[in-house]
N, C-alpha and C positions, 0 to 999 in steps of 0.2 A: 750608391752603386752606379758607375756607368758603364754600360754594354753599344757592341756598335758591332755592326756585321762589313765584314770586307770580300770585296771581288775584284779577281787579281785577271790578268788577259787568258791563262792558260784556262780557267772557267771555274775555277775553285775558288771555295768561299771557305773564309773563316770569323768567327766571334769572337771578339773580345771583352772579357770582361772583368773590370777592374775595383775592386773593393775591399772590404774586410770580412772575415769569416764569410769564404764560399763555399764551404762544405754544404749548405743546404743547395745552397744553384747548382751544384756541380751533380746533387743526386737527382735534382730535375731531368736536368739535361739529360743525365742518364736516362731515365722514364721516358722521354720524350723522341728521344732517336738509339733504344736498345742495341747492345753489341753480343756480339758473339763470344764472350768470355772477354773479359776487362784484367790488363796484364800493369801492374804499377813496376816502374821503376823508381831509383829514391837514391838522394844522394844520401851518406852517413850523417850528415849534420841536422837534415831533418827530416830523422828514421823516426822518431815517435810520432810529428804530425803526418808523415806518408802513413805509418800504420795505419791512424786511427783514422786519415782519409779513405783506406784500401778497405778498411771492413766496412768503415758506413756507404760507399757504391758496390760491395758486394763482390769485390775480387775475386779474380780465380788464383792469381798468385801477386806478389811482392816480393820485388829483388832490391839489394841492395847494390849499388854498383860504386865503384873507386868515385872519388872528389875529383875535379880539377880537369886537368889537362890528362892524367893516365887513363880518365874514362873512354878517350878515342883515340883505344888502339881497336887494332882490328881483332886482338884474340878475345878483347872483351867483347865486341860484336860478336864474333862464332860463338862464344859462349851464349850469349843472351840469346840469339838463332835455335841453339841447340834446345835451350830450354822451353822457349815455344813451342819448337817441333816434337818435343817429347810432351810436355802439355797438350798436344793435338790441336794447337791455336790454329782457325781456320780464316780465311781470308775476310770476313767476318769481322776478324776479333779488333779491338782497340787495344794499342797502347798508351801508357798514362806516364810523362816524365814530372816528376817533381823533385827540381833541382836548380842548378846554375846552368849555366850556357853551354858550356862543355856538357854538360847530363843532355840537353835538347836538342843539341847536335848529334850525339851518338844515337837518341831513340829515334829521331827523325831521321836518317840514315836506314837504321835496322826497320824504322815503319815502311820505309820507300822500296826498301830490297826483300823482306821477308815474305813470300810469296809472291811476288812482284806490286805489293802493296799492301798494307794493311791499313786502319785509320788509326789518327794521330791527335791524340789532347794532351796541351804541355803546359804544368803549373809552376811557372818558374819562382826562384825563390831569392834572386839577387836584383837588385837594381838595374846591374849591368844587363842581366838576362829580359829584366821585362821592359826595358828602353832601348834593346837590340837585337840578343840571339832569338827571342821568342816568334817573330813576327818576322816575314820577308823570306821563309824559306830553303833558305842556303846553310844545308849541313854537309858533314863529313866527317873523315878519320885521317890519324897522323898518318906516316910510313915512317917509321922511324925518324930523323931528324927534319920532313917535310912535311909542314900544317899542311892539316885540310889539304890532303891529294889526291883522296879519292872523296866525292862525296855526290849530292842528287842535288835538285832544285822540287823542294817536296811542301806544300804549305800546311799546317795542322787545319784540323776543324775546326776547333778550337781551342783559344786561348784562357785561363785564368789567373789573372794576377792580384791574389793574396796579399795587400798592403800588409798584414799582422806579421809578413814574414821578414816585411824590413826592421821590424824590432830588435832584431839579436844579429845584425849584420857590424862585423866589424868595421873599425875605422877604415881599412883598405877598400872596405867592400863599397862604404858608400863613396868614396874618391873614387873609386871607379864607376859608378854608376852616374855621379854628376860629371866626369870626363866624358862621358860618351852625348851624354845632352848637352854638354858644350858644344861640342864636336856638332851635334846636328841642327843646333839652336845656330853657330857660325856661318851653317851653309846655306841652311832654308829659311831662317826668321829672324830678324834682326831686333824686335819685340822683345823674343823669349829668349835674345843672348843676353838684351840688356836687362833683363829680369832676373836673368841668373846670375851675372857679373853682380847684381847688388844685390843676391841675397844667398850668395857664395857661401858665409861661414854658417850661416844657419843652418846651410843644408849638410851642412861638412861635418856640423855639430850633429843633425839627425832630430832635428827640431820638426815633428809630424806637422806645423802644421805647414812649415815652409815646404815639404814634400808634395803634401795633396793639396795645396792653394796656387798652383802657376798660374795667376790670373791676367798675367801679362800673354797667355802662351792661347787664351783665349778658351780654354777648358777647366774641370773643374780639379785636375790636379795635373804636375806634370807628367805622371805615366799617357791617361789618355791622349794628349797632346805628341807625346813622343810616337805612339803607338801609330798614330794617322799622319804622321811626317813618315813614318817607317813603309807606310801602307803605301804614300803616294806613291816613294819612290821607289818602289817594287814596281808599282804598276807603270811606271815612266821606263824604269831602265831594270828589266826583269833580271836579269844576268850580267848588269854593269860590274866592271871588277875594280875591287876599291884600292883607289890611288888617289895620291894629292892633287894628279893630273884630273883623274874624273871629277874629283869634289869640286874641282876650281872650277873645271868646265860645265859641267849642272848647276853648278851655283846660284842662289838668285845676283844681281844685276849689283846690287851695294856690294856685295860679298866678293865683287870680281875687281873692282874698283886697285887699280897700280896703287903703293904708296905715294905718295908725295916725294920730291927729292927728299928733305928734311929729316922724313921719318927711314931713309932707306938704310941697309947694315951695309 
């Protein structure tokens, strides 16, 4: 198991912590910094392990919320609003997301705005989500055909990333989870691209150990590694908006580097 605590400029701190079966850590932690009624939300795909995580920290309730992209709309927010406030959830309380990136967007939103805060634990359950949406902050909800138009700059307390849930992740799911570590292995490490360019199909194929072994990346899998490139660059460019134009310009120094005539389109 690796854990690591992060501090971001606005003064908030969050833990991450990344391994297999953390349902024992997660009732620690709970013991350790008690809430005011503990509220799970849960994507459908994994309603049985959200269950059985929500009775062993002793839930006050468990929702189930839509997949995908339909989870942030805003009537699903008033909904889940409303259910708090009829629960009597007090400023106090925690929310718990267990899901994909869209699920940690939408709770992280509803934690930021429900009361004008709540606290925030998000146990995501995609590659994509724990190499990107979970860490750094930045959620929101659609407006009908406009991503993310309303949303907060909100960081959880913390983080748990459940390697066991990458076991039942479709083929799409890990092509998307290894596109985003390219993505940030191209801007910030030049190490952990060419670690991932040569060990491409394995990971595609979902061969654990090529998952938790990025030893080029200089950690001991490549979540934690993605995790602390996520963390730097939250705390370098807090509210950067991501364009090709930022990423060129943050870049490290190789990464900026013109083609060559030869190689140009």
């Amino acid at each position: 198991m690796w854990s690591e605590r992060f501090q971001f400029p606005s003064g908030a701190h969050c833990r991450v912590t990344v391994g297999q079966g953390l349902e024992a850590e997660m009732a620690a932690e709970i013991e350790r910094h008690p809430a005011r009624g503990l509220f799970v939300c849960f994507d459908p795909a994994v309603e049985s392990a959200a269950q059985r995580l929500a009775q062993r920290l002793g839930a006050r309730a468990c929702w189930s919320v839509p997949g995908g992209e339909a989870a942030k709309r805003v009537e699903v927010w008033a909904e889940l609003a409303g259910r708090l406030s009829t629960a009597a959830a007090e400023r106090g309380a925690l929310l718990l997301a267990v899901g994909g990136g869209s699920l940690c967007d939408l709770v992280g939103f509803l934690a930021a705005t429900y009361r004008r805060g709540v606290r925030l634990w998000l146990a995501p359950t995609t590659a994509l989500a724990m190499c990107d949406a979970a860490l750094g902050g930045k959620n929101g909800l659609d407006l009908g055909p406009l991503k993310n138009a309303v949303g907060t700059i909100r960081q959880p307390e913390a983080v748990f990333c459940d390697l066991d849930f990458l076991d039942s992740l479709p083929w799409s799911g890990r092509r998307g989870g290894l596109a985003e570590l390219v993505k940030m292995a191209a801007v910030l490490d030049r190490g952990a691209f060419e670690w991932l360019e040569a060990r491409a199909a394995d990971l595609l194929a979902h061969q654990h150990e090529a998952w938790r072994a990025a030893g080029a990346a200089g950690s001991t899998s490549a979540t934690p590694w993605a995790m602390r490139s996520k963390a730097r660059r939250t705390w370098r460019f807090p509210t950067a908006m991501r364009s090709p134009w930022a990423c060129w310009r943050n870049a490290a120094p190789w990464a900026r580097r013109k083609p060559s005539a030869s190689r140009r389109c």
